[in-house]
Biopython code that builds the backbone (N, CA, C, O; Angstrom):
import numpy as np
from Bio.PDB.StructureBuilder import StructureBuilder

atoms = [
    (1, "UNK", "N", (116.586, -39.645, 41.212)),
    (1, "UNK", "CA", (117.820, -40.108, 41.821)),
    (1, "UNK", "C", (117.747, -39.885, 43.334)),
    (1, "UNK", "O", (117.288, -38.907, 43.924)),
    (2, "UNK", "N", (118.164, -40.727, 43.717)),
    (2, "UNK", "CA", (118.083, -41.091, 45.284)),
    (2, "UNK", "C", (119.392, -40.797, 46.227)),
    (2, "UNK", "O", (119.995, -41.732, 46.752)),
    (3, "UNK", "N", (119.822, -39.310, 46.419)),
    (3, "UNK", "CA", (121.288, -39.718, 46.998)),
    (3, "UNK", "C", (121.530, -40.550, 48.194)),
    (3, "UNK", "O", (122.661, -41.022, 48.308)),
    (4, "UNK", "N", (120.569, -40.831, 49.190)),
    (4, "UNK", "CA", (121.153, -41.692, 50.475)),
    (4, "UNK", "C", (121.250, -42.732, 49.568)),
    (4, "UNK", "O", (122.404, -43.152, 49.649)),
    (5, "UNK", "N", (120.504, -43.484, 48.585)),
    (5, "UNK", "CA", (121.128, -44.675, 48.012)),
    (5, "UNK", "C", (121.895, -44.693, 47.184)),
    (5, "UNK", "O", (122.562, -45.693, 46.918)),
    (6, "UNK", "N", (121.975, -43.647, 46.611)),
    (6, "UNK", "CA", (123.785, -43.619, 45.844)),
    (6, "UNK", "C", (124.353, -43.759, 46.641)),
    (6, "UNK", "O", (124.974, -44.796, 46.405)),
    (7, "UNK", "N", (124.602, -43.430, 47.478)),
    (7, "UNK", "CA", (126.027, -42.949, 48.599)),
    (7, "UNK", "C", (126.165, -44.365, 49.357)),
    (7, "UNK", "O", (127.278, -44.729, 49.737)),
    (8, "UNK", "N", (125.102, -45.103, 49.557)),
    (8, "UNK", "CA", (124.834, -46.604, 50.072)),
    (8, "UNK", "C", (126.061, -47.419, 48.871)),
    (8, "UNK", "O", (127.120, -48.030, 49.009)),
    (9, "UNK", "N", (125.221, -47.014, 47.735)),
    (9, "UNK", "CA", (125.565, -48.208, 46.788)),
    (9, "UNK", "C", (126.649, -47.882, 46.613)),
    (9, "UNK", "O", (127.406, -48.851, 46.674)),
    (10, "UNK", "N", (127.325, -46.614, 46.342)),
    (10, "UNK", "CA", (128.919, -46.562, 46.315)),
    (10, "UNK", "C", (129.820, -47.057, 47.332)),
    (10, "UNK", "O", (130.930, -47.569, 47.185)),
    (11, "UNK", "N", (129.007, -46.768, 48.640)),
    (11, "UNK", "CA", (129.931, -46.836, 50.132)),
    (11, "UNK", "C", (130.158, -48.289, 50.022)),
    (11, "UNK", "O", (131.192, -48.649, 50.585)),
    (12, "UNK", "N", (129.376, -49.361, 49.367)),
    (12, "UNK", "CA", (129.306, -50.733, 49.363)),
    (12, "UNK", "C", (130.530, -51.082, 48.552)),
    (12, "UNK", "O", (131.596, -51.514, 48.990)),
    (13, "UNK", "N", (130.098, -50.739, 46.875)),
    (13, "UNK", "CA", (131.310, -50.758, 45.793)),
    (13, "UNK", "C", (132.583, -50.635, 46.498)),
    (13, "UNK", "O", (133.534, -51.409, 46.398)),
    (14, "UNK", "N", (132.489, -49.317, 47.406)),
    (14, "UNK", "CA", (134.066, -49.038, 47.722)),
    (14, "UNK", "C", (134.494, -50.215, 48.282)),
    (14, "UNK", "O", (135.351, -50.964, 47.813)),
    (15, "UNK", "N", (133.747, -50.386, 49.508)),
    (15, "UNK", "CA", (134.365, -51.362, 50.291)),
    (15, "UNK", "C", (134.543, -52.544, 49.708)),
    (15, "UNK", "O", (135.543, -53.189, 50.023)),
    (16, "UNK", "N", (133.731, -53.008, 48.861)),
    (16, "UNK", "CA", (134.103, -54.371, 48.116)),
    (16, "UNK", "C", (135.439, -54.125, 47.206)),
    (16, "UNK", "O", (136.177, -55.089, 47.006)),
    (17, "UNK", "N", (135.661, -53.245, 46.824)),
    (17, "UNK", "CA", (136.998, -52.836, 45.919)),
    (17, "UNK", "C", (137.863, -53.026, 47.063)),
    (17, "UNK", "O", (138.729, -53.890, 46.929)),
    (18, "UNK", "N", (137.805, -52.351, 48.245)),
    (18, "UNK", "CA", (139.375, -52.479, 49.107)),
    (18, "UNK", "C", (139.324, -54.141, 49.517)),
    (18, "UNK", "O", (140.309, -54.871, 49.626)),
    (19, "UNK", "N", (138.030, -54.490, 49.692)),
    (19, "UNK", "CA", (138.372, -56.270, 49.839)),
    (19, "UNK", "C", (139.174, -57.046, 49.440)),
    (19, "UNK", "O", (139.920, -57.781, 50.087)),
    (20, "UNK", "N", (138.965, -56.811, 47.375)),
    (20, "UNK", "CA", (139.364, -57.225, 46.189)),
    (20, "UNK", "C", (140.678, -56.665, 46.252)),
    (20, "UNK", "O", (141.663, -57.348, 45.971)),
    (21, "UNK", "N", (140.772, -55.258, 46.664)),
    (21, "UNK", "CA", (142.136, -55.145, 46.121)),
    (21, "UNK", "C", (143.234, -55.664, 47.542)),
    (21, "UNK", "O", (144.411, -55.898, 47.269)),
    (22, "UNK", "N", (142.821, -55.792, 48.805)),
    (22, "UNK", "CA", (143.441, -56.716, 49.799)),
    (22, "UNK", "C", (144.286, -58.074, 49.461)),
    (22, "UNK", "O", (145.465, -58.323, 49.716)),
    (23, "UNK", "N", (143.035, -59.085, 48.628)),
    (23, "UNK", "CA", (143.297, -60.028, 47.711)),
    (23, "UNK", "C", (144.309, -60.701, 47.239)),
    (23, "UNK", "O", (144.998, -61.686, 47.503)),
    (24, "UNK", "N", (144.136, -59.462, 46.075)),
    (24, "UNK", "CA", (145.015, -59.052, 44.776)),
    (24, "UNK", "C", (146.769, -59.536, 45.408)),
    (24, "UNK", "O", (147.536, -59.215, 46.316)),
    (25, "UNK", "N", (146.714, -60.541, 44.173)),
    (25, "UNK", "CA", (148.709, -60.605, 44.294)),
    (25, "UNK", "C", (149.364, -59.980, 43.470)),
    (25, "UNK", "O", (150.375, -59.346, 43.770)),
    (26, "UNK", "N", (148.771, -60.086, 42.020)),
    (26, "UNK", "CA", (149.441, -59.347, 40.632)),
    (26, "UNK", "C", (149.424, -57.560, 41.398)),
    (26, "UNK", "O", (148.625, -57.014, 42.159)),
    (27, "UNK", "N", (150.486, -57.169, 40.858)),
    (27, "UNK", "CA", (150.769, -55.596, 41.369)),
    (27, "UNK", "C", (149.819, -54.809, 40.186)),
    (27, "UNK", "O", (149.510, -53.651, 40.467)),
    (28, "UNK", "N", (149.303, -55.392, 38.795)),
    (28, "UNK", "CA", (148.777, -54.950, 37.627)),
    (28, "UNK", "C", (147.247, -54.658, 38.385)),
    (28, "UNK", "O", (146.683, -53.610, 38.701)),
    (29, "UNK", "N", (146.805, -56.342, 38.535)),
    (29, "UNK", "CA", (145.759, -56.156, 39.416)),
    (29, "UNK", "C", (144.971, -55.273, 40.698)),
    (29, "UNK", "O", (143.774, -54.999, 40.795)),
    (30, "UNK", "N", (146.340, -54.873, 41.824)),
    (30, "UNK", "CA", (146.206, -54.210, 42.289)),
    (30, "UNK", "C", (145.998, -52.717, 42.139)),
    (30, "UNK", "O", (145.261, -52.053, 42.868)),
    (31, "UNK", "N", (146.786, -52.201, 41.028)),
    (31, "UNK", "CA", (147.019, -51.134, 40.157)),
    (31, "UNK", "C", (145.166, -51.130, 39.960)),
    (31, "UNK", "O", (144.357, -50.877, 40.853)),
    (32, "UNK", "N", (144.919, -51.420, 38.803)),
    (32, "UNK", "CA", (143.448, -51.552, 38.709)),
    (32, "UNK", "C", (142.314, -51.604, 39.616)),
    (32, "UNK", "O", (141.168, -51.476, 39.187)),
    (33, "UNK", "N", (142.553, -51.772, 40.760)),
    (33, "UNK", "CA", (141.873, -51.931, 42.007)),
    (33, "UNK", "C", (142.355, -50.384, 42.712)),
    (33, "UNK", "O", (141.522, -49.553, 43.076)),
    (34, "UNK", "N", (142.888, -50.312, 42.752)),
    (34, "UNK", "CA", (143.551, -48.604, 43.523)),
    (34, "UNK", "C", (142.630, -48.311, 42.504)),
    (34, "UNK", "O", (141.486, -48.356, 42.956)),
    (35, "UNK", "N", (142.680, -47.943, 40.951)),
    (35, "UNK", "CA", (142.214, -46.743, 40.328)),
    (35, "UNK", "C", (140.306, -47.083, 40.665)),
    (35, "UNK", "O", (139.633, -46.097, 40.966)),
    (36, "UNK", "N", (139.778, -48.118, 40.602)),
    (36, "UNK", "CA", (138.849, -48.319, 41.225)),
    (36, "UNK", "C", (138.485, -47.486, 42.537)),
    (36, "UNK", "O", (137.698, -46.560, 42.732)),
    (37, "UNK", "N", (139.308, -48.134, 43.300)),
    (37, "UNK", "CA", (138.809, -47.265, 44.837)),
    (37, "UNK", "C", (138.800, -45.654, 44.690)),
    (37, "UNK", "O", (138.001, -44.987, 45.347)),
    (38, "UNK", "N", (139.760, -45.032, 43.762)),
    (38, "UNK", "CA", (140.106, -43.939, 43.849)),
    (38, "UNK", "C", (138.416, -42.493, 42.793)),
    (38, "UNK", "O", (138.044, -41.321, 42.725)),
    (39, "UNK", "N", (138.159, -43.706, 42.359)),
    (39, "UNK", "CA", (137.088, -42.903, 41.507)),
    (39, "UNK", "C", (135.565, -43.292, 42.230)),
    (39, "UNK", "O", (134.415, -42.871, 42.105)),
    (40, "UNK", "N", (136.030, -44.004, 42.789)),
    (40, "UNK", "CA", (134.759, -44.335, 43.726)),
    (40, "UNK", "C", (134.646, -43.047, 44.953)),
    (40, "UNK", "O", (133.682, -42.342, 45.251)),
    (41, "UNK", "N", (135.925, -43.075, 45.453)),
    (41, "UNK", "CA", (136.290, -41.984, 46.419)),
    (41, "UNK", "C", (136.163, -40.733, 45.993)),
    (41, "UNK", "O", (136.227, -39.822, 46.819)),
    (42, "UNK", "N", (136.002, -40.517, 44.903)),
    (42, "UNK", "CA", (135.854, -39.192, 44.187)),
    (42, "UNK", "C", (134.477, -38.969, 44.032)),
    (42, "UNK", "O", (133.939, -37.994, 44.555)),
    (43, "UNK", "N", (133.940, -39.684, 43.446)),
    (43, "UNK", "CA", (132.074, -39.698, 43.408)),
    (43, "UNK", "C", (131.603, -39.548, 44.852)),
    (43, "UNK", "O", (130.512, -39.014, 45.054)),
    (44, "UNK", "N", (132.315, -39.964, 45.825)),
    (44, "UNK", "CA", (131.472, -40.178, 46.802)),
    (44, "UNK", "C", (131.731, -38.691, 47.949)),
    (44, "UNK", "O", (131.089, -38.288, 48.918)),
    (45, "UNK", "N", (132.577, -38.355, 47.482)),
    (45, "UNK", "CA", (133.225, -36.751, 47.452)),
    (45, "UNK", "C", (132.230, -35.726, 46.995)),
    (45, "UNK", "O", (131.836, -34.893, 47.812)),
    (46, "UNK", "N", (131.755, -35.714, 45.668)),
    (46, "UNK", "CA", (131.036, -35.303, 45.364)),
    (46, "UNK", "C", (129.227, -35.050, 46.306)),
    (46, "UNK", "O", (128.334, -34.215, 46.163)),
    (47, "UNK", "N", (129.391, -36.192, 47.177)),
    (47, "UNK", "CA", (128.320, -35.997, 47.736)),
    (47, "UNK", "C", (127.886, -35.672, 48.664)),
    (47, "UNK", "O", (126.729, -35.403, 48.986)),
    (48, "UNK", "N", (129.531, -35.672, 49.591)),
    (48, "UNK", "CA", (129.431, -35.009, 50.647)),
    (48, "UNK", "C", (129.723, -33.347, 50.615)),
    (48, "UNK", "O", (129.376, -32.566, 51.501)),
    (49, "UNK", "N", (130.600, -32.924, 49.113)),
    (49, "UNK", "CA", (130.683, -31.429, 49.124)),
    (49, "UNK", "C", (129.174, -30.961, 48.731)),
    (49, "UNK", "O", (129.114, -29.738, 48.597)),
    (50, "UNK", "N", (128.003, -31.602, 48.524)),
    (50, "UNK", "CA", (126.653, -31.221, 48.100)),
    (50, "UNK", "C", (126.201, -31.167, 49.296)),
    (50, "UNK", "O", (125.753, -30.038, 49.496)),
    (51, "UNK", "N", (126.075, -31.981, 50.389)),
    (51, "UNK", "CA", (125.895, -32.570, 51.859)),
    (51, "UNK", "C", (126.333, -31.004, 52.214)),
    (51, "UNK", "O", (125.579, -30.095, 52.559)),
    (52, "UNK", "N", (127.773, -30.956, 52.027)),
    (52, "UNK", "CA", (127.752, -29.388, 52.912)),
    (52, "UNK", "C", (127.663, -28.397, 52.788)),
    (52, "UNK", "O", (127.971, -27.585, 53.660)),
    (53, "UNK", "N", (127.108, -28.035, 51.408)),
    (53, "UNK", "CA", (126.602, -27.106, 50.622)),
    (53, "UNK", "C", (125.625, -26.911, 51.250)),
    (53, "UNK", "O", (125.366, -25.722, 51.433)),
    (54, "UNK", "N", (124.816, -27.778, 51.753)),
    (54, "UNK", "CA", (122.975, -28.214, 51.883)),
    (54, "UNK", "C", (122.892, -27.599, 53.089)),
    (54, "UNK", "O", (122.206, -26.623, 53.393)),
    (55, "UNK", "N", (124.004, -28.549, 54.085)),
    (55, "UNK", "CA", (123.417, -28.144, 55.626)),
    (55, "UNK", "C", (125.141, -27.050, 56.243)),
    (55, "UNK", "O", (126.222, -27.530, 56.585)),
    (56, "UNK", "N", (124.820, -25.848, 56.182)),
    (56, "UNK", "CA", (126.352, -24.759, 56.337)),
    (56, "UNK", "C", (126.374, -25.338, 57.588)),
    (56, "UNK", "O", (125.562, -26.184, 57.964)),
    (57, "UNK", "N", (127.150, -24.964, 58.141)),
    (57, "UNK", "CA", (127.863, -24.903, 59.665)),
    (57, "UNK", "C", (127.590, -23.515, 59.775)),
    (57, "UNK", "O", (127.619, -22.825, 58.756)),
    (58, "UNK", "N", (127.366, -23.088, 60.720)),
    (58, "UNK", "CA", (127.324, -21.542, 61.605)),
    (58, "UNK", "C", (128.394, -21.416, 61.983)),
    (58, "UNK", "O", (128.249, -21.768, 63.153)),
    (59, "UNK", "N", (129.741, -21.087, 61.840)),
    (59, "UNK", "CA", (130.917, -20.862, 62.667)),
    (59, "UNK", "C", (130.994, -19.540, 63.709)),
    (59, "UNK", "O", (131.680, -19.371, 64.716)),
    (60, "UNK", "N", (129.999, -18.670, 63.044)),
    (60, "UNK", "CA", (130.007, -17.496, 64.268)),
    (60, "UNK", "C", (129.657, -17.705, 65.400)),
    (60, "UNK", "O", (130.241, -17.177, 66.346)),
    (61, "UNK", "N", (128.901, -18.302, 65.510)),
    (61, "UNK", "CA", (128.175, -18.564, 67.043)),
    (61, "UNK", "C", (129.295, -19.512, 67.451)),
    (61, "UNK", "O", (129.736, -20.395, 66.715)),
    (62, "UNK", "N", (129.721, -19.252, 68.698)),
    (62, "UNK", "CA", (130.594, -19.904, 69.648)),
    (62, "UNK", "C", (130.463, -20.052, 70.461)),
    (62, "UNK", "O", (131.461, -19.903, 71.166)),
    (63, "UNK", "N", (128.985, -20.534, 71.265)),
    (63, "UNK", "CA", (128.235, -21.203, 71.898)),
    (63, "UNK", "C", (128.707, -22.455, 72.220)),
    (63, "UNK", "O", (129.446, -22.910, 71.347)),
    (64, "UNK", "N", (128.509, -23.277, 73.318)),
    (64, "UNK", "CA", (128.817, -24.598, 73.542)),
    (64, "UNK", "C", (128.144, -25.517, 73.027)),
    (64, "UNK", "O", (128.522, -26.630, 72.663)),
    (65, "UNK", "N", (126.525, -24.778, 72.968)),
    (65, "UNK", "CA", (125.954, -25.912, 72.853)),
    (65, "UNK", "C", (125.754, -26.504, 71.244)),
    (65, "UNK", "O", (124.996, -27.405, 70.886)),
    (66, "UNK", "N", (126.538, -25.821, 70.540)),
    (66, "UNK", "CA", (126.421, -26.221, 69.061)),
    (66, "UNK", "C", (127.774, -27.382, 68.375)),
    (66, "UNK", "O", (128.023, -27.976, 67.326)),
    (67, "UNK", "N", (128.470, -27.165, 69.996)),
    (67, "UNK", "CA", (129.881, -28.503, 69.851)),
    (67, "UNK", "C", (128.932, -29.933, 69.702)),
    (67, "UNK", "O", (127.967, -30.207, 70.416)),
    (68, "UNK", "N", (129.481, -30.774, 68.564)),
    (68, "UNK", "CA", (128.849, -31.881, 68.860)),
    (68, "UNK", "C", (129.438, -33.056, 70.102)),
    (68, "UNK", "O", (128.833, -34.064, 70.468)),
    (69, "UNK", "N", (130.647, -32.621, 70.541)),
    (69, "UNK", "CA", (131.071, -33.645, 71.133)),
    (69, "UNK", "C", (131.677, -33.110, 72.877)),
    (69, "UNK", "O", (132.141, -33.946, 73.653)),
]
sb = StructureBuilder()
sb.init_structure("model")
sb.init_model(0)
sb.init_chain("A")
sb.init_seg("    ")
for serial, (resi, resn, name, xyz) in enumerate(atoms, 1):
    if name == "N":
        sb.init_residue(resn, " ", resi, " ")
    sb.init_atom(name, np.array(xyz, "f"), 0.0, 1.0, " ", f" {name:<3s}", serial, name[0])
structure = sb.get_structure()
């Protein structure tokens, strides 16, 4: 299993779901389209709480040069 291409292929799904559910006139339809986006958003959750599991943040150091912006 490949996570940068999970996270691709979901980030895609999602966005094609908010397209579809943009669309959408039936409120049923839309309904079905929310629970779509919403489990997509959850999986894809999943991969960023692994993401920051992986790489910690240092919060002690309060250094400048570790600000990204």
């Amino acid at each position: 299993m490949e996570p940068d291409r999970t996270m691709d292929d979901l980030s895609r799904e999602l966005a094609s779901a908010l397209k579809a559910m943009s669309k959408a006139k039936d409120v049923n339809e839309k309904e079905a389209y929310s629970r779509i986006v919403r489990n997509l958003c959850e999986s894809l959750g999943v991969f960023f709480n692994l993401a920051c599991e992986m790489v910690p943040f240092d919060s002690d150091d309060d250094s400048e040069e570790d600000i990204p912006f």
